[in-house]
One Martini backbone bead per residue (centre of mass of N, CA, C, O) as a GRO file, in nm:
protein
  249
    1UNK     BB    1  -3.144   0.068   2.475
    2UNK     BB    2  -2.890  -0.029   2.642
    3UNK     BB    3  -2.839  -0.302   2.483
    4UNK     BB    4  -2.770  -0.147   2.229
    5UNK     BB    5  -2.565   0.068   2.332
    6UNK     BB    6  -2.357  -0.181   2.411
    7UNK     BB    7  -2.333  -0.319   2.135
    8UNK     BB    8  -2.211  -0.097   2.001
    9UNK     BB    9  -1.984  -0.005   2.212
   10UNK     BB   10  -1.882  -0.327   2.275
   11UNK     BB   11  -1.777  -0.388   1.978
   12UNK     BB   12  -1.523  -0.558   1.831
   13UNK     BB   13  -1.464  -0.333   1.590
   14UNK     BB   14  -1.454  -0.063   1.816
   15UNK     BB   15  -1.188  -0.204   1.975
   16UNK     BB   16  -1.036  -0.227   1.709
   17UNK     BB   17  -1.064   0.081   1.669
   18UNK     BB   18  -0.881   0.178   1.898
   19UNK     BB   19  -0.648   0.055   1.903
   20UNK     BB   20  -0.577   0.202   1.638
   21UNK     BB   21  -0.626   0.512   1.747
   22UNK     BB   22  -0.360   0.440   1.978
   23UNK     BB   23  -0.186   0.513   1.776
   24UNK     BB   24  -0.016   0.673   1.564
   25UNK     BB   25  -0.040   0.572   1.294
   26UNK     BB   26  -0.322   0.529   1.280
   27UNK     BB   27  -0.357   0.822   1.267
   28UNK     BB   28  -0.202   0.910   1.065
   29UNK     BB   29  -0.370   0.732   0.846
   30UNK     BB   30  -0.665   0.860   0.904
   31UNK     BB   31  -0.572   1.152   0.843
   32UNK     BB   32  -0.499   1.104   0.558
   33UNK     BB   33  -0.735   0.988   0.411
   34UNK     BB   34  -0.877   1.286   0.504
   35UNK     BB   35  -0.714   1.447   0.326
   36UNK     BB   36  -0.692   1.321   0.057
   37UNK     BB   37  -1.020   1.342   0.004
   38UNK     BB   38  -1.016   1.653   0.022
   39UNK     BB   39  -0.851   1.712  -0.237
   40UNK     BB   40  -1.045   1.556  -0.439
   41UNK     BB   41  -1.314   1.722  -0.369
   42UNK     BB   42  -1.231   1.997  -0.391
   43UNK     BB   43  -1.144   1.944  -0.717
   44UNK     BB   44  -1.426   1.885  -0.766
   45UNK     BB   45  -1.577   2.111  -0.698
   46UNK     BB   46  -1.423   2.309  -0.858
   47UNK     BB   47  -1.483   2.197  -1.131
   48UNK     BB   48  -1.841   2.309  -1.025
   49UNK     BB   49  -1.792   2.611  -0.877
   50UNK     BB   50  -1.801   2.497  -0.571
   51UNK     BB   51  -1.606   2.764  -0.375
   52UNK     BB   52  -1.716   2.734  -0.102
   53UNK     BB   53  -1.698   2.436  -0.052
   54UNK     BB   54  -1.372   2.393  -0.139
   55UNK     BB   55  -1.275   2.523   0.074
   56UNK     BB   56  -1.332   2.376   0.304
   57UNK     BB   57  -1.177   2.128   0.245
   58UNK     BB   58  -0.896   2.305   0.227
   59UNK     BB   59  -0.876   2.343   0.525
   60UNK     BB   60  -0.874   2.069   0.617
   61UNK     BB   61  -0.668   1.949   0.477
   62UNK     BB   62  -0.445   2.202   0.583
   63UNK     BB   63  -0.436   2.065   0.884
   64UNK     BB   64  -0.398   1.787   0.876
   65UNK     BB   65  -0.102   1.809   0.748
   66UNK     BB   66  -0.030   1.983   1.023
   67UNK     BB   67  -0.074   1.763   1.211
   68UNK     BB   68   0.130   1.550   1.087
   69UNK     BB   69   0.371   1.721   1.134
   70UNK     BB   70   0.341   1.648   1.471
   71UNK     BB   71   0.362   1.328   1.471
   72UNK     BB   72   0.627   1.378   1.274
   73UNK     BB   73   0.876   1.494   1.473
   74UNK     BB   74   1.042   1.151   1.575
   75UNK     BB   75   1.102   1.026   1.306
   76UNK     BB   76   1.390   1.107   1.188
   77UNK     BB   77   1.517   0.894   1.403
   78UNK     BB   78   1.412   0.624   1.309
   79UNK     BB   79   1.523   0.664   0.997
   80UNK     BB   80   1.860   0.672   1.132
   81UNK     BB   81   1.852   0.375   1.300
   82UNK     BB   82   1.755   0.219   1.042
   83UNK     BB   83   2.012   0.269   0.866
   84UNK     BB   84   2.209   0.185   1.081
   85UNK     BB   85   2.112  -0.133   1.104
   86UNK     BB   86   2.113  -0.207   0.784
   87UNK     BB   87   2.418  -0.159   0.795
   88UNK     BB   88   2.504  -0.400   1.015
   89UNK     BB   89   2.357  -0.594   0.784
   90UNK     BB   90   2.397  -0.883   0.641
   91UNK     BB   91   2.354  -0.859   0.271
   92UNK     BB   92   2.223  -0.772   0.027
   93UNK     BB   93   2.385  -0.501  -0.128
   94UNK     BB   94   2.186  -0.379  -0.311
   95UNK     BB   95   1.953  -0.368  -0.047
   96UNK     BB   96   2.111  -0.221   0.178
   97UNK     BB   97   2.133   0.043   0.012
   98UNK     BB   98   1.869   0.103  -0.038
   99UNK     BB   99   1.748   0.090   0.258
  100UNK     BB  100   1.969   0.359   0.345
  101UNK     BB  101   1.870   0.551   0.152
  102UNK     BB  102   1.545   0.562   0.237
  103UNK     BB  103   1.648   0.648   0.537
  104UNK     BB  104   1.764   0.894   0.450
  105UNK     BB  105   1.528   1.045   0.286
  106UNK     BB  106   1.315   1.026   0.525
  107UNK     BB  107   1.475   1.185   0.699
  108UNK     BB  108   1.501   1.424   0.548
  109UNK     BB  109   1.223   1.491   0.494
  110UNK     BB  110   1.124   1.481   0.810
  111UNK     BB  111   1.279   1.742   0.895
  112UNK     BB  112   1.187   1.957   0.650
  113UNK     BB  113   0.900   1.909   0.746
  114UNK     BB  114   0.943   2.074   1.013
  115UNK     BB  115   1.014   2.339   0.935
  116UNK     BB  116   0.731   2.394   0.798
  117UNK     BB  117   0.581   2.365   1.083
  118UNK     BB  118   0.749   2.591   1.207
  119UNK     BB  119   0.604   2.806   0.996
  120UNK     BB  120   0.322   2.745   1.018
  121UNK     BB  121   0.294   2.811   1.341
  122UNK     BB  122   0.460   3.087   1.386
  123UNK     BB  123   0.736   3.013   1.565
  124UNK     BB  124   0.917   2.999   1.301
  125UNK     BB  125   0.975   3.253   1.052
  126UNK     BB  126   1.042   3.292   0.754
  127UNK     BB  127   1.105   3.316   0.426
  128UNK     BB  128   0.963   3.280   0.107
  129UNK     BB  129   1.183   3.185   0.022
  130UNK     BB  130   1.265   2.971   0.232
  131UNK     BB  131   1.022   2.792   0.243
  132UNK     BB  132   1.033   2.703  -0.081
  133UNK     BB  133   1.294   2.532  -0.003
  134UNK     BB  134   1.227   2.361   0.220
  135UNK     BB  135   0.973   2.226   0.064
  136UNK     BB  136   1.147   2.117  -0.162
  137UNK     BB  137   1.355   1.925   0.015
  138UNK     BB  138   1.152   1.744   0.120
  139UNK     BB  139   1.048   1.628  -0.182
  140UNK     BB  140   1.351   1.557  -0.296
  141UNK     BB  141   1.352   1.306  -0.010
  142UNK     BB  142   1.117   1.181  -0.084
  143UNK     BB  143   1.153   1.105  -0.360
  144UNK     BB  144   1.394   0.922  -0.308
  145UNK     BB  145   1.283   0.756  -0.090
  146UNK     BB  146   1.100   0.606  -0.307
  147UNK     BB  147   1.244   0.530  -0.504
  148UNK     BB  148   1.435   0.341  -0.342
  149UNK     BB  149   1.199   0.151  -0.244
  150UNK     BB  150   1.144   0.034  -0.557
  151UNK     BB  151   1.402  -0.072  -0.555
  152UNK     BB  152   1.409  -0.274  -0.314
  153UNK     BB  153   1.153  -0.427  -0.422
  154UNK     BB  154   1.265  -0.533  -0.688
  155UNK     BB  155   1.527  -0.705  -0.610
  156UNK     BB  156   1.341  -0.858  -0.376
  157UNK     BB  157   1.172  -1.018  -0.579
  158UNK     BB  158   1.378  -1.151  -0.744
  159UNK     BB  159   1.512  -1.282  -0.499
  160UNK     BB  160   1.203  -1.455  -0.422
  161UNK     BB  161   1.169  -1.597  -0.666
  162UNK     BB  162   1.417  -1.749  -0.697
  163UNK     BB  163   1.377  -1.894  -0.441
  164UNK     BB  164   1.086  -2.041  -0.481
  165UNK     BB  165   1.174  -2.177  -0.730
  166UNK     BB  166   1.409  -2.354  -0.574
  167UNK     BB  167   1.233  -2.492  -0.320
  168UNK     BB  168   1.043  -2.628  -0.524
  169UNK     BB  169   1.251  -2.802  -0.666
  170UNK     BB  170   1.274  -2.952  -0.368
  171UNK     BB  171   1.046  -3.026  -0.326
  172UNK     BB  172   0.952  -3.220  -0.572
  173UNK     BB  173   1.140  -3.414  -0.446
  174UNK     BB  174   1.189  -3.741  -0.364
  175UNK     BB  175   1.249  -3.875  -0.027
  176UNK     BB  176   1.147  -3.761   0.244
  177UNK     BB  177   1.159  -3.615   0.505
  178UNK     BB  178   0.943  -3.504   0.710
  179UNK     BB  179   1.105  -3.261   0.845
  180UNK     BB  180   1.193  -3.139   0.574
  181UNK     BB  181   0.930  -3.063   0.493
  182UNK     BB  182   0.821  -2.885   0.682
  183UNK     BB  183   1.069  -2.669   0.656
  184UNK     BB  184   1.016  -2.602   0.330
  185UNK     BB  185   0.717  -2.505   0.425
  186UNK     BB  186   0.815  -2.295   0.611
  187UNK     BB  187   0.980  -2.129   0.422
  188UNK     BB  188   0.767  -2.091   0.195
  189UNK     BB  189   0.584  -1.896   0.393
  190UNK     BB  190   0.777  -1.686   0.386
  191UNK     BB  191   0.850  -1.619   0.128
  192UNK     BB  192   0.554  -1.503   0.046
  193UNK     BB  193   0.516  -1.310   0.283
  194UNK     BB  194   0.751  -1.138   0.157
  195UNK     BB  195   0.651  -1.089  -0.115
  196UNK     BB  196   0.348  -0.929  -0.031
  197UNK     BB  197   0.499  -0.711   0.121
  198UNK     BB  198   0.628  -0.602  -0.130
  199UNK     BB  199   0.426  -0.548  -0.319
  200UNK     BB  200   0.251  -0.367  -0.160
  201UNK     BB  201   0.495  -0.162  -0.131
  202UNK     BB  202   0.489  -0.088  -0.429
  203UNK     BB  203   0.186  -0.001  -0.445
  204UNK     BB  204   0.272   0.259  -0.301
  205UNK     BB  205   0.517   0.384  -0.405
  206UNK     BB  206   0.387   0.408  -0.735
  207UNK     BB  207   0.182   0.624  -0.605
  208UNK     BB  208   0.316   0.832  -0.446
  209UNK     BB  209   0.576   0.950  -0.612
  210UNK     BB  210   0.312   1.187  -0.756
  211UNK     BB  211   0.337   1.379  -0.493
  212UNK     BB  212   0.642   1.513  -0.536
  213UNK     BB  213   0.642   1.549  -0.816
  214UNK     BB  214   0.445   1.736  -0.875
  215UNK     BB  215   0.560   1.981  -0.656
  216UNK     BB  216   0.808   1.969  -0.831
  217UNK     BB  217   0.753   1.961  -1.120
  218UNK     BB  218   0.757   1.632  -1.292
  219UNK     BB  219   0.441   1.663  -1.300
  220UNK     BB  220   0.076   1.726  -1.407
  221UNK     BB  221  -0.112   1.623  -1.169
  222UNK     BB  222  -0.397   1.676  -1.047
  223UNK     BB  223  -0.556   1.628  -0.763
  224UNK     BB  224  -0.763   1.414  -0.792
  225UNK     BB  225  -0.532   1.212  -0.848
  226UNK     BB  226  -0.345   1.252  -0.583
  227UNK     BB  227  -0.540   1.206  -0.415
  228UNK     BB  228  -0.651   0.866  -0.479
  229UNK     BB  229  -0.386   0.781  -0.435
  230UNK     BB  230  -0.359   0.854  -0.107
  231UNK     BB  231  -0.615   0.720  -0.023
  232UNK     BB  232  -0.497   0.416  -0.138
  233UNK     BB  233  -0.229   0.439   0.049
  234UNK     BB  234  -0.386   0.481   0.349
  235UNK     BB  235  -0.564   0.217   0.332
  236UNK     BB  236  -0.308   0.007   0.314
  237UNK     BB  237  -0.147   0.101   0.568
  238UNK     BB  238  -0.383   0.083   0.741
  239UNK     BB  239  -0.460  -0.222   0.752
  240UNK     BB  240  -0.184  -0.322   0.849
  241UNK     BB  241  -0.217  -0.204   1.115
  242UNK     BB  242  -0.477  -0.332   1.202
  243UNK     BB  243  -0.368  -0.571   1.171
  244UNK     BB  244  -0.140  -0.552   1.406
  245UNK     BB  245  -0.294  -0.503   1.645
  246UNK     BB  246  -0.509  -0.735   1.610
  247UNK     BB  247  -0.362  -1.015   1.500
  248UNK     BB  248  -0.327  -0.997   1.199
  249UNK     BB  249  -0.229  -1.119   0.861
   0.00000   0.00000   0.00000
């Protein structure tokens, strides 16, 4: 019995659970994950009008919220740092704009999102009118900072696929050096891992996009696809994190 415990417990699985869950991005992303299933599943009862079972699921996604804004207290200056920082970086035009654009977005977004928390745990009480502004500037720096984003991802693709296309034409051509071959296979490799990571995140923002625009009254989708849209971009987001704790690519 101590040997399956043992074995259960001190499983490669299990340590790289702990891992994950040892981060904040982690616990923030399994927390997500859990939030929106509940939202979609809540909606999914209510359809059934099974609403004493829909409450409890409904209180569940509305904790975990609170949570996840209390988690993310801290983050306004790194997307504050990070926009500083792509600012001093010379790169393509439309790029560097669009990348301070997104971390300007999402400063604000979660600046304006922690004083929800600071109303939700009855810290400092807003007036109802006014919580329902600063709810609404969150969404709409959320909002801007998603379009910025698959801007940004779009321009990125466009000019990995020309570099792309033109590495191979290059690496197509005879008579070269082993060592060039080598750099060119190198940087080609370098070019697709950022292609992948580009697409990734394009098909996260392009899915989350509908959760502030919703909101905001800007589309029309029911819980339950918002549920399942923010379920499946925590699910990709939490993987990458899983890959990067545990060393995989």
């Amino acid at each position: 019995m101590a040997t399956i415990a043992s074995q259960v417990v001190l499983h490669p699985t299990v340590s790289q659970g702990l891992k994950f869950g040892g981060t904040t991005l982690g616990r923030d992303k399994a927390y997500r994950a859990i939030q929106y299933f509940s939202r979609f599943y809540a909606w999914f009862l209510l359809s059934r009008s099974e609403k004493e079972a829909a409450a409890r699921w409904n209180a569940l996604k509305t904790h975990l919220a609170t949570a996840r804004k209390l988690l993310r207290l801290g983050k306004p200056l790194e997307h504050l740092q990070a926009a500083l920082k792509a600012a001093l970086v010379s790169g393509p035009a439309g790029e560097q704009i669009t990348t301070i654009g997104r971390q300007i977005g999402y400063f604000g977004y979660l600046s304006f999102d922690a004083l929800v928390w600071v109303n939700a745990v009855k810290f400092y009480s807003f007036s109802s009118e006014t919580g329902v502004k600063i709810s609404k500037l969150a969404n709409r720096f959320w909002l801007a900072g998603i379009v910025l984003s698959i801007m940004n991802g779009a321009l990125k693709s466009v000019r990995l696929a020309k570099e792309e296309r033109r590495l191979k034409r290059s690496m197509a051509m005879p008579e070269k050096e082993i060592g060039q071959e080598a750099e060119e296979e190198m940087k080609l490799s370098t070019i697709l891992a950022s292609r992948d990571a580009t697409r990734h995140q394009l098909v996260i923002d392009l899915l989350d996009l509908w959760i502030p625009a919703t909101a905001l009254g800007l589309s029309n989708m029911n819980d339950g696809v918002l549920g399942i849209f923010g379920l499946i971009t925590s699910l990709m987001a939490g993987q990458k994190q899983w890959q990067s704790v545990n060393g995989k690519k």
